[in-house]
C-alpha positions as CSV (number, residue, x, y, z in Angstrom):
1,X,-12.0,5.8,16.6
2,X,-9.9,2.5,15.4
3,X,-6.7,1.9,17.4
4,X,-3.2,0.7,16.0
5,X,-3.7,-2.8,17.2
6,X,-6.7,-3.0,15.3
7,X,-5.6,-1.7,12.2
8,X,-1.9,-4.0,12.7
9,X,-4.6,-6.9,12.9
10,X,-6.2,-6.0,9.9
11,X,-3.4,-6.0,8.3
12,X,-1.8,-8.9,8.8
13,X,-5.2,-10.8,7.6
14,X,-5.6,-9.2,4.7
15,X,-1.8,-10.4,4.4
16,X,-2.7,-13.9,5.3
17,X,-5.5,-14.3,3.1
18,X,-3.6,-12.9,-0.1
19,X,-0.8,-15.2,0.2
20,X,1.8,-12.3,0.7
21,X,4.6,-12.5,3.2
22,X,4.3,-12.4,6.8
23,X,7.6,-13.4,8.0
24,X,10.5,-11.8,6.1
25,X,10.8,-8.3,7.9
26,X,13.8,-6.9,5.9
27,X,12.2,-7.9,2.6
28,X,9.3,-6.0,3.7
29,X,11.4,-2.3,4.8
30,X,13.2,-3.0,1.1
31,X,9.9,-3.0,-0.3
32,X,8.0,-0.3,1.9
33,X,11.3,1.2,0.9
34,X,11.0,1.4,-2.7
35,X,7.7,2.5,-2.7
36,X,8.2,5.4,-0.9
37,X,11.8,6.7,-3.1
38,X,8.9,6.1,-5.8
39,X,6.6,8.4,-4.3
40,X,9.4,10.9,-3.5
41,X,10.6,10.8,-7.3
42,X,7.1,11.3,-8.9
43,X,6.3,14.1,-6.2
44,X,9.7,15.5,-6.7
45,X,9.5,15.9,-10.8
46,X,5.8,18.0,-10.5
């Protein structure tokens, strides 16, 4: 079984070597964010 530490390590590399950001936390809770009140919307109009 993976752990959280190793999956929040993956993550950040895959971050890091796809030049997105890794240092603005509030840009990325608007963005997590909007993609989830887009996953609510769709889910909600089925």
């Amino acid at each position: 079984m993976i752990d959280l530490l190793t999956i929040q390590k993956e993550v950040l590399k895959n971050k890091i070597e796809k030049g997105f950001n890794t240092t603005d936390i509030y840009k990325e809770f608007c963005l997590a964010h909007e993609e989830l009140s887009e996953a609510c919307r769709a889910y909600y109009k089925k």
